[in-house]
C-alpha positions in Angstrom: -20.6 -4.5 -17.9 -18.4 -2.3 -15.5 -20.1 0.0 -13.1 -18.0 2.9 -13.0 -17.1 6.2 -10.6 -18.5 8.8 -13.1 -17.0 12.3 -11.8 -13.3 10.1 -12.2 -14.5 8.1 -15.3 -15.4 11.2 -16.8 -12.6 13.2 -15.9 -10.2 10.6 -17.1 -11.6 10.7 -20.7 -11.8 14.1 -21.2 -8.4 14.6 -20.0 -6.0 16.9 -22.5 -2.5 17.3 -21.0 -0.3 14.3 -20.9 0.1 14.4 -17.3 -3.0 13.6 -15.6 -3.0 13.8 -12.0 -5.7 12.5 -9.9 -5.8 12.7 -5.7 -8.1 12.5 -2.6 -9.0 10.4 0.1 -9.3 6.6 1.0 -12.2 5.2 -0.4 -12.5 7.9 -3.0 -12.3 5.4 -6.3 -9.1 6.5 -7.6 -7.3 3.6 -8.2 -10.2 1.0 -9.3 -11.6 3.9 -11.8 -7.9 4.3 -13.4 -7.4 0.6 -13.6 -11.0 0.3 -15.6 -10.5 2.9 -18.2 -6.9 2.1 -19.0 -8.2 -1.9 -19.6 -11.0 -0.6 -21.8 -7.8 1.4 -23.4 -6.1 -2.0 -23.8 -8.8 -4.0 -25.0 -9.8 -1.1 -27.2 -6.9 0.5 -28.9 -4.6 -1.3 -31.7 -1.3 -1.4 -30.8 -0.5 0.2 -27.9 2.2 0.0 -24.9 1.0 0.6 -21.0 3.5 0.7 -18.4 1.7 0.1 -14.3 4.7 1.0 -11.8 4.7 1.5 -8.2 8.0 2.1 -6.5 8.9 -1.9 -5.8 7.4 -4.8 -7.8 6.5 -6.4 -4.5 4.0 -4.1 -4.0 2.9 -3.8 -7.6 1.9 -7.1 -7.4 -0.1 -7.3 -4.7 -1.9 -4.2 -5.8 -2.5 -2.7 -9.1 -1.3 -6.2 -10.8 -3.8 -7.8 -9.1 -6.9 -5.0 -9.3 -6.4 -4.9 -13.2 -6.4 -8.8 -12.9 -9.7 -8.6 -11.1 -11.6 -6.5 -14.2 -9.9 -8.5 -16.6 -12.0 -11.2 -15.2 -15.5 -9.1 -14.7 -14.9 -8.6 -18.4 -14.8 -12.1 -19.2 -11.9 -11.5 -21.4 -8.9 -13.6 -22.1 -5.4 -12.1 -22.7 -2.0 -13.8 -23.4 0.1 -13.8 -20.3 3.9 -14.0 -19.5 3.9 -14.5 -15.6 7.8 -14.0 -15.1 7.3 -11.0 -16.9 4.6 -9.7 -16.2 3.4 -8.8 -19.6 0.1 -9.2 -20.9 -0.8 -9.0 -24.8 -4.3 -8.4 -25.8 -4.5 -10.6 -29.6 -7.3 -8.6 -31.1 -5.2 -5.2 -30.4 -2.1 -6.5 -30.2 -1.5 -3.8 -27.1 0.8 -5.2 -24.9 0.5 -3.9 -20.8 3.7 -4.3 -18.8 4.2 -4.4 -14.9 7.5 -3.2 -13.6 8.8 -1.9 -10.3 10.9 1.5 -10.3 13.3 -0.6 -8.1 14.9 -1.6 -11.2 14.4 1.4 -13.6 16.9 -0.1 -15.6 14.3 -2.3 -16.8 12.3 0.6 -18.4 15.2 2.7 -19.9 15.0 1.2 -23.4 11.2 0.7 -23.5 8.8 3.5 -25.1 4.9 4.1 -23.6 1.6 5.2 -25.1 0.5 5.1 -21.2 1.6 5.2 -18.0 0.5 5.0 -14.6 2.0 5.6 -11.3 0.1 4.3 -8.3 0.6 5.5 -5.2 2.7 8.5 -6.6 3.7 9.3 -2.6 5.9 6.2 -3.3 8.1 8.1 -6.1 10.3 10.6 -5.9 11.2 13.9 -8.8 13.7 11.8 -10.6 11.5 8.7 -11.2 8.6 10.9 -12.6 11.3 12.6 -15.0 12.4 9.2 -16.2 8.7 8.0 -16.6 7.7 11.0 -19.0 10.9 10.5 -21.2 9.3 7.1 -21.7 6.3 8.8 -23.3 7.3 8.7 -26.9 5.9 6.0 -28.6 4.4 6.6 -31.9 0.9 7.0 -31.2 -2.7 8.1 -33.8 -3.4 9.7 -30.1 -2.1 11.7 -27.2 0.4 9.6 -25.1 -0.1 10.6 -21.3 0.4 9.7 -17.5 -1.7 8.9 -15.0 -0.9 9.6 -11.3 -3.0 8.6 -8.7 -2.0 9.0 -4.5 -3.4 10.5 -0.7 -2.2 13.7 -0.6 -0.1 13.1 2.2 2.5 16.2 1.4 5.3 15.6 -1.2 6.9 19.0 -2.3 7.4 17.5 -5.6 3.6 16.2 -6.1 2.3 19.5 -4.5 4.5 21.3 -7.0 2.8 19.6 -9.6 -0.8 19.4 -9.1 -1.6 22.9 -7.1 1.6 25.1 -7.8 1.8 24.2 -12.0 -1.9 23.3 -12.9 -1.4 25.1 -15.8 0.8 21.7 -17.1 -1.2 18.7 -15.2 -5.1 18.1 -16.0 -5.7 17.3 -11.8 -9.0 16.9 -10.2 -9.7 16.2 -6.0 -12.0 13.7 -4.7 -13.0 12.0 -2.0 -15.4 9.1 0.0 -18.3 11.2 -1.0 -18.0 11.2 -4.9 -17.9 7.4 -4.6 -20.4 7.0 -1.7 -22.5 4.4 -3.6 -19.4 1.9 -3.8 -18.8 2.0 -0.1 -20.3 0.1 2.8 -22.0 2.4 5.8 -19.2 1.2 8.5 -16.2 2.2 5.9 -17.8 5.5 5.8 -18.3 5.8 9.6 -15.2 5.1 10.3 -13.2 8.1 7.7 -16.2 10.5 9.2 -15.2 9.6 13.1 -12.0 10.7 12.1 -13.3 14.4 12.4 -13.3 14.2 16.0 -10.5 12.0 15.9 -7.4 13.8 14.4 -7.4 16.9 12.0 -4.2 15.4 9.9 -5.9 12.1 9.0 -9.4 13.9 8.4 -7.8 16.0 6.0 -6.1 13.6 3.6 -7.9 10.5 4.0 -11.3 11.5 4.3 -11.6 15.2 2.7 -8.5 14.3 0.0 -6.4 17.5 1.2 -3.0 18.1 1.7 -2.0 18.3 4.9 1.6 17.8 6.6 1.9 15.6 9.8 2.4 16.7 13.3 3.3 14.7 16.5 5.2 11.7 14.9 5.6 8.7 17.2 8.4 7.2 15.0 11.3 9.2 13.8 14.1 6.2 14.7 13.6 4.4 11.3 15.0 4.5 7.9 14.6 2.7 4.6 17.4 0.3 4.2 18.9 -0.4 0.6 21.0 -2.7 1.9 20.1 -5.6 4.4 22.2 -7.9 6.2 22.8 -11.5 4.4 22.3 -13.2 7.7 20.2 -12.5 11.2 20.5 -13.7 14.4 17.0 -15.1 14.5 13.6 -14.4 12.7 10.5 -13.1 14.3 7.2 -12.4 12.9 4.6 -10.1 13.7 0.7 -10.6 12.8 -2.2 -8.1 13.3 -5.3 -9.9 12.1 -8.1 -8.2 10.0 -11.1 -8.8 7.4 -13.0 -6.3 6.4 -9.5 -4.1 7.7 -6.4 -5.5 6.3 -4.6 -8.5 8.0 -0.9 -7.0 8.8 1.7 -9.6 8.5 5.8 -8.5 9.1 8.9 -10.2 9.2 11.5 -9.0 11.4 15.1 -9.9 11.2 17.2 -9.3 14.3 20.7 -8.6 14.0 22.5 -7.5 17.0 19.4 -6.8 19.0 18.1 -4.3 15.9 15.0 -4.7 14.1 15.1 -4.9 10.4 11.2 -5.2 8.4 11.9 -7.8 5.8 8.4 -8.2 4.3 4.7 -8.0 4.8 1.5 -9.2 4.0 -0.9 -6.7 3.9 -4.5 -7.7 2.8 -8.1 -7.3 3.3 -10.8 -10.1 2.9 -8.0 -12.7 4.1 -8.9 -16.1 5.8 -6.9 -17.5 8.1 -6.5 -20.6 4.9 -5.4 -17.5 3.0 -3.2 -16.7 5.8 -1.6 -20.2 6.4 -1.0 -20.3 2.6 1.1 -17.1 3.1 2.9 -18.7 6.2 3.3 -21.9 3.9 4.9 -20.0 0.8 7.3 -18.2 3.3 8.6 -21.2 4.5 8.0 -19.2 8.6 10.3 -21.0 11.1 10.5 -18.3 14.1 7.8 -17.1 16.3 4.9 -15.6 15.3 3.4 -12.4 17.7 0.1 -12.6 17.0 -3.3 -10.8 18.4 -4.7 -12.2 21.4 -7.6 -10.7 20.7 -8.6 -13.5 18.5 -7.1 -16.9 19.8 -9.7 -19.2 17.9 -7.3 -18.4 14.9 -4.6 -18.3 17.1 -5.1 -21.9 17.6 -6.0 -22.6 13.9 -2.7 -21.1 13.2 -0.9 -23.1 15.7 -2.8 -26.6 14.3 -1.6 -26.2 10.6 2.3 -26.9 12.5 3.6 -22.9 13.1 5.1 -21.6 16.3 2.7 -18.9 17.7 2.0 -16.9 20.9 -1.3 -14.2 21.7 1.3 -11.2 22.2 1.7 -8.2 24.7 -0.7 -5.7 24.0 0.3 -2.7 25.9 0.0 0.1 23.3 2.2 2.5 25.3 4.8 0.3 26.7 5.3 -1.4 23.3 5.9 1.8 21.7 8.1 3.1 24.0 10.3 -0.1 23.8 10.3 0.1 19.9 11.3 3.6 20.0 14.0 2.9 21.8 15.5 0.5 18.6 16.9 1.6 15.1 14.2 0.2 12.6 15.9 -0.4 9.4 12.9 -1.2 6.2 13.3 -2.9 3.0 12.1 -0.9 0.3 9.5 -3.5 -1.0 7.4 -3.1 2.6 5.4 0.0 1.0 2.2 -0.4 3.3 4.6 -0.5 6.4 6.7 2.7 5.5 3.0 4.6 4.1 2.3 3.7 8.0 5.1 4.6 10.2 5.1 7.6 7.9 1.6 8.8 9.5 1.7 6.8 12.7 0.9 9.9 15.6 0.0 10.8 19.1 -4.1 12.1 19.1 -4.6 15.5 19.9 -7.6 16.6 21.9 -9.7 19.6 21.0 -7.2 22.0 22.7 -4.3 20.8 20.4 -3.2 18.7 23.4 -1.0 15.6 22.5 -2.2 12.8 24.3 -0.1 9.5 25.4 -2.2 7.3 22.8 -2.0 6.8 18.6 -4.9 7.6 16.3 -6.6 4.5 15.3 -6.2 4.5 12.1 -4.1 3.2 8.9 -2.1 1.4 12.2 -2.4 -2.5 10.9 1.2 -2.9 10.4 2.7 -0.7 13.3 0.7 -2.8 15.8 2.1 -6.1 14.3 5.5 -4.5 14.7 4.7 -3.6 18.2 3.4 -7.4 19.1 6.5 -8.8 17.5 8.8 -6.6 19.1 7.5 -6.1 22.6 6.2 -9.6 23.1 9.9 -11.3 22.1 11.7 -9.1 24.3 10.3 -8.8 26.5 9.1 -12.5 27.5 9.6 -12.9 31.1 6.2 -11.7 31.0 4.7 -15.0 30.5 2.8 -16.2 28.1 2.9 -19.8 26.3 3.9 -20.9 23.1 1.6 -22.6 21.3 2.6 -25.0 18.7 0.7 -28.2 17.9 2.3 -31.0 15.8 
């Protein structure tokens, strides 16, 4: 039996317009609620087609594939799976759920949908939410609707949407507190601290507002459709978590530029999980890692992978990675959601202070360790490799 967010559960069911529109803070049940009443959908309606798209498949995934994977399992049901795919067929309903990647819309063009659902709706842009709704003509005994779910970190299209057109777009607002009873007391600490912390990050990730970002550390970086085939060397940058996500980029260099390859980006990870990762990936170069925990540090280096504690100077590191192009593959969603919100604190005055908030910063600190530590080496340091 599913324990379910209520207010969302609710809301979801009783939902009328075919774009339905749900947004708030971190922590707020958004995505977990949405992934439980579209597999109840799937298990429960005959015949049916439900498309799950975030902007790259990458990312897909590693997140809404595997969440709906997860109930799937709490359910104790069994489904018929195509892994290359990524197709699932339920046999009683014969409703079929397919995960694709708006990376290769060309994928979806001759498909039709009963349901859809866009996670992370930041990630999109106008066009791929046009394209989306034109898939929306399946025959159906029912109404045939999409479900967005983000942070309402500001988008002019999505703020169109939800507060300028509600007229067309069934939209509700949450946040931590409507799903208090799901979250641990040091989760909710931490999104209340950020009331004395920063206003910008308050607003959307703890109260679920819009709000626009001020004071920007980065603005020298770009997404990059189009990487090089070759780089000089490889270098890899890991910020390690638990409870907060583990951050794990690659970074090619290529003339002295950066480029952000991929990335691991995962709570609840063991360093076995970790190695596994390092294993699959087939990691070569140098890894920059945290030297605030070198008894995985040394772990790390004893399953045979060259690693270093790195260079933890917040301010010089940023400065130095300021000073560099940083070019991002597409499919390295939690890294560009971060350098998208990465900024100086502000004291109570509105006074911009030489040090970032602490918070959603996982994967710009492993890009900082990586960066910083590899160029800038003559500061010592040892590598640490045992074979």
């Amino acid at each position: 039996m599913l324990e379910v967010n209520r207010k969302i559960f609710e809301f979801l069911r009783n939902s009328q317009s075919q774009t339905v529109a749900i947004y708030g803070g971190a922590g707020a049940g958004k995505s977990y609620t949405i992934a439980q009443f579209l597999i109840l959908k799937f298990v429960g309606e005959t015949d049916k087609r439900f498309l799950i798209t975030r902007k790259t498949t990458p990312s897909l995934r590693l997140s809404s594939y595997s969440l709906l994977k997860d109930i799937l399992r709490q359910l104790d049901l069994e489904i018929e799976e195509k892994k290359m795919e990524m197709t699932w067929e339920f046999p009683l309903t014969k409703s079929r759920m397919i995960f694709r990647g708006m990376d290769d819309p060309e994928k979806i063009k001759s498909t039709e949908f009963n349901y859809i659902w866009m996670e992370e709706a930041t990630e999109f842009d106008l066009d791929d939410y046009r394209q989306l709704r034109l898939r929306l003509r399946r025959a159906s005994d029912g109404k045939n609707q999409i479900f967005l779910s983000f942070n309402p970190i500001f988008t002019s299209w999505l703020y169109s949407l939800v507060i300028e057109k509600p007229e067309e777009v069934d939209t509700l607002q949450v946040n931590y507190r409507d799903n208090i009873r799901f979250l641990s007391q040091d989760y909710i600490a931490q999104l209340e601290r950020l009331a004395h912390e920063d206003s910008y990050f308050y607003k959307v990730y703890a109260l679920g507002e819009f709000a626009q970002p001020s004071n920007l550390i980065y603005t020298n970086w770009e997404v990059c459709q189009v990487l090089p085939e070759s780089f000089d060397e490889i270098i890899y940058g890991l910020d390690f978590g638990f409870n907060n996500p583990t951050a794990l980029v690659e970074i090619g260099i290529k003339d002295s530029e950066p480029y952000i390859l991929r990335e691991i980006y995962r709570s609840q990870m063991t360093n076995a999980d970790l190695i596994s990762v390092l294993k699959d990936w087939q990691v070569r170069g140098m890894i920059y890692a945290d030297s605030s925990e070198p008894a995985r540090i040394e772990e790390i280096a004893r399953a045979g992978f060259y690693i270093r504690p790195a260079e933890k100077s917040v301010k010089d590191g940023i400065d130095f990675a300021k000073r560099k192009k940083i070019r991002v593959a597409p499919s390295c969603s939690n890294f560009i959601k971060e350098i998208r919100n990465y900024k100086w604190k502000e004291d109570a005055k509105g006074n911009i202070l030489d040090e970032p908030v602490k918070f959603m910063d996982h994967a710009m600190d492993a890009m900082r360790y990586a960066l910083f530590s590899h160029f800038h080496r003559g500061s010592g340091g040892v590598d640490i490799r045992i074979l």
